[in-house]
Every structure is written in structure tokens, then in C-alpha cells.
N, C-alpha and C positions, 0 to 999 in steps of 0.2 A: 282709280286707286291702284296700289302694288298689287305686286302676286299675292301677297297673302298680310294680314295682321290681325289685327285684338277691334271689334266693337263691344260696344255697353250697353245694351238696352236698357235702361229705369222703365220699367212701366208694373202695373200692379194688378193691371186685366190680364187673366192668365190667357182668354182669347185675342188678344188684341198681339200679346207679347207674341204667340206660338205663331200668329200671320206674320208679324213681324220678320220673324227667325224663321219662316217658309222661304220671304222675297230672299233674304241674305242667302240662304243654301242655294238658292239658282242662281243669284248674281253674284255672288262671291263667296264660289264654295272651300277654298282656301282660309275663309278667315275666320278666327275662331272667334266664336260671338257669346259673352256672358253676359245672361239676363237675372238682373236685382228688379225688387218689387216696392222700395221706399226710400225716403231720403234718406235714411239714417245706412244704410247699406250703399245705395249709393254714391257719398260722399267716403265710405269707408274702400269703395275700389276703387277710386277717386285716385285716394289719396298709395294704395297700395301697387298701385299698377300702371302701366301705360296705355292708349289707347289711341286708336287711329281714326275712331269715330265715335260719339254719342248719339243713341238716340233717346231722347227725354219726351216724357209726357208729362204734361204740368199737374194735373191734379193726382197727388199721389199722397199714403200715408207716411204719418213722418217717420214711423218705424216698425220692424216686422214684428204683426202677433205674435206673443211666447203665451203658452197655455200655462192659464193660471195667471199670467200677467195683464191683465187689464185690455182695456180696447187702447186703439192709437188713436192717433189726433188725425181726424184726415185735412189736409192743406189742402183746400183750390189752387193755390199756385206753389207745392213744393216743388215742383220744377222748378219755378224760378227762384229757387234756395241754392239747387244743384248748381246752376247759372253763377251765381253772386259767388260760391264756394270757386269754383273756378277762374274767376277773375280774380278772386283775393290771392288764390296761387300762381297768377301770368301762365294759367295755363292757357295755350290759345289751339287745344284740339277741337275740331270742327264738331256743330254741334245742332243737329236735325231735331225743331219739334214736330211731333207727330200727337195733338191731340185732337180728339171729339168736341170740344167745346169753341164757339163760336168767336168769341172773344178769351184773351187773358188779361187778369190784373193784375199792372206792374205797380206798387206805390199809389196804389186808389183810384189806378187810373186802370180804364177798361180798354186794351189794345185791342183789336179785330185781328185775327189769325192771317188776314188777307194782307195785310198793312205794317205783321209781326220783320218781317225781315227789311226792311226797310227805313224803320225807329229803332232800335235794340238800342243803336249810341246814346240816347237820351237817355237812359236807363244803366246801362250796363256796359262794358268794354266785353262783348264775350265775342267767339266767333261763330255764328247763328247762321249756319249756309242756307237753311231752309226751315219756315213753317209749314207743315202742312195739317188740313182737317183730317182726320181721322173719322171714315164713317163706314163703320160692315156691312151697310144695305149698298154700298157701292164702292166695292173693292177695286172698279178698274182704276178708279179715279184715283184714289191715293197710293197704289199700288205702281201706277205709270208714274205719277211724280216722284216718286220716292226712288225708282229704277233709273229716272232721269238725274237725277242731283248725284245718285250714285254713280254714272257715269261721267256728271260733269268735275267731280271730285276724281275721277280718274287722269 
């Protein structure tokens, strides 16, 4: 990647987000990284800013708690909202998932996370560099892929 630019994290595990934006400060501590927690925020920096990379996690709520306003809707795949939102703009910034769940549903269909980068085009026009599982009890593991794709994105 350049010397320096703009990622997006979507995620809405505030642990999952803060490991996140650890790996980014050692590997590219140049770039300024803003992390949103739902779709409804994330389609709004989306749409307001530029960016050099996503990182999306699919199960996300669709907008952020306001006290006194009601619970959110939580999506199993608001990720792939964020996804569909970015093809309807031709945007084609690169776009890493990183979640915990084993499979995602695209359109009823249960893809395996393993199998995610490799089908997208059935689905979607998006530019999807990388799936990966997201697990905390084994941080090397997703932590070395994630560092890997970020390098080969360089």
C-alpha cells in the first residue's frame, strides 16, 4: 500500500474493532483509520469520504443505538449491504472481510468464509481481496493473514 491514506473499519465488537486498529498502527502507521460500528454509519462514510481500504465484518447492526430510541435491527449479513451499497456506486475500493462466523448468507445461499473470495462474482461486482475467519482465541492466525494481504495490497 502507499505511504499513507484513509481505512474504514465497520465492525461493532468494540474488541474485535480496537485488535483491528492495533494490526493497522504496526503495519501502517501512516494511515488514518476510522472505525463505524453499523450499516447505517457505514454506508454514510461511504458515501462522504474516500478510502484506500475496507474492513467489513458481516454481521453488524443496521444503525447505531440513540438512547431513548429503540433497539436496532441486528443483520447476520449487514456486511453484505455495505458490499451491494458499493457496487451500486462503481466503487471498486478494495474490501477485506474479517468475520467470526463460519459461513455468510449471500441471497439464501450459505457461502463458507473459505470459498468467500473466490464466488463474490455470483453475487456481487465488488472488489473482495480477502476473506478471513476472525477468532480471538487465535490471534496469530488471522492477525498473519490480514498482515499478509496488507502487504500484498502494497
Amino acid at each position: 500500500m502507499k505511504m499513507s491514506g484513509r481505512i474504514l473499519i465497520i465492525e461493532d465488537d468494540e474488541f474485535k474493532a480496537n485488535d483491528i486498529q492495533s494490526l493497522l498502527k504496526r503495519e501502517l502507521p501512516t494511515y488514518a483509520v476510522l472505525v463505524v460500528g453499523d450499516v447505517g454509519s457505514g454506508v454514510k462514510a461511504l458515501r462522504g469520504s474516500v478510502f484506500d481500504l475496507v474492513i467489513l465484518d458481516i454481521a453488524l447492526p443496521s444503525r447505531q443505538l440513540r438512547p431513548g430510541g429503540g433497539s436496532t435491527a441486528s443483520l447476520l449479513s449487514g456486511g453484505v449491504e455495505i458490499i451491494y451499497r458499493l457496487e451500486e456506486e462503481n466503487r471498486s475500493v478494495p474490501v477485506v472481510i474479517l468475520t467470526q462466523y463460519p459461513d455468510i448468507e449471500i441471497e439464501g445461499e450459505q457461502v463458507p468464509v473459505s470459498k468467500m473470495r473466490s464466488v463474490p462474482e455470483r453475487y456481487f461486482d465488488a472488489n473482495i481481496v480477502a476473506c478471513i475467519r476472525y477468532m480471538r482465541e487465535d490471534q496469530a492466525s488471522w492477525t498473519t493473514t490480514l498482515s499478509n494481504v496488507l502487504k500484498d495490497l502494497g
